[in-house]
N, C-alpha and C positions, 0 to 999 in steps of 0.2 A: 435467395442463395443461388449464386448460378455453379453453373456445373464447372466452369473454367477453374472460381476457386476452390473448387471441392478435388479436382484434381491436382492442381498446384498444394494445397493440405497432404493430400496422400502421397504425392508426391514427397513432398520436405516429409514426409513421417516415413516414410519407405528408406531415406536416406540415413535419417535419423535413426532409425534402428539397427540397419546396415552399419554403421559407426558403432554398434554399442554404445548409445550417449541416450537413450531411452530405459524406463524401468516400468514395467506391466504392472498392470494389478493397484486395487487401490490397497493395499496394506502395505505392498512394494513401497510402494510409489510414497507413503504417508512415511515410510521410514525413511526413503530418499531426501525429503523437503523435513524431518528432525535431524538427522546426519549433515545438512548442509550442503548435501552433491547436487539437490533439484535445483536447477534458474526459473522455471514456470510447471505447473499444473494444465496438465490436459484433460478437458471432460470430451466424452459422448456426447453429440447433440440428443440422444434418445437416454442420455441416462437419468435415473431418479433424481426428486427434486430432494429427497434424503442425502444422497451421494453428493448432488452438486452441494449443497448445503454442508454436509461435513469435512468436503472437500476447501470449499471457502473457511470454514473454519481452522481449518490446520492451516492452511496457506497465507491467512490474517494474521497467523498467532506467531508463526516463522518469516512474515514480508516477502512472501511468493508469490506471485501473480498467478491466478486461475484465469482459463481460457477454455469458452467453450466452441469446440471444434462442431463441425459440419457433418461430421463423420459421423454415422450411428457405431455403435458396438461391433456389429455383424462386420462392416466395412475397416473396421480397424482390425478384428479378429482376421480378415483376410490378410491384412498385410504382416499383421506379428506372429502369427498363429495363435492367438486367445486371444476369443472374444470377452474385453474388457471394458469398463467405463472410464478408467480413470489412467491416465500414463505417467510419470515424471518425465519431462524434459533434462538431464544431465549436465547441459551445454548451453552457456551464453547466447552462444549464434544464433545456435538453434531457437532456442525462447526467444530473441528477437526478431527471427525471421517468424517463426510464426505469430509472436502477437500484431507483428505487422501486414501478414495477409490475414489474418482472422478479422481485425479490426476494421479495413478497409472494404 
């Protein structure tokens, strides 16, 4: 993992949140992707393989796409203020811009 995409991550996630088009928290977040407003699921690279797993699970069962970020918890709590594991993505763009730097 180089550090280039790890800032370009925090980057588009510092914007992303800046827009209001992000939702904290995994219970946030899990209401986000049943309401129909999440376009992607954001993990923690340090979060539980419980979390990631429940997380895929809701996101399978809504056709969400999960993605797991580079970003520990700690490094996301910096940029949102809580430190969390799990985000909703709000926005098209944005889940496309990130499944596209996470992927690559």
């Amino acid at each position: 993992m180089s550090l280039e995409k790890k800032r370009k991550t925090a980057d588009l996630l510092g914007i992303c949140l800046k827009a209001g088009k992000a939702v904290k928290g995994f219970d946030s977040a899990c209401e986000a992707v049943k309401n129909g407003s999440a376009a992607c699921l954001l993990t923690a690279a340090d979060a539980s393989a419980k979390t990631v797993k429940e997380a895929e699970f809701i996101g399978g069962k809504y056709n969400v796409p999960v993605l797991v970020s580079d970003m520990t918890k700690a490094e996301i709590g910096d940029l949102c203020g809580k430190e969390t594991a799990v985000l909703a993505v709000c926005d098209k763009g944005f889940a496309d811009a990130f499944a596209k730097l996470i992927s690559h």
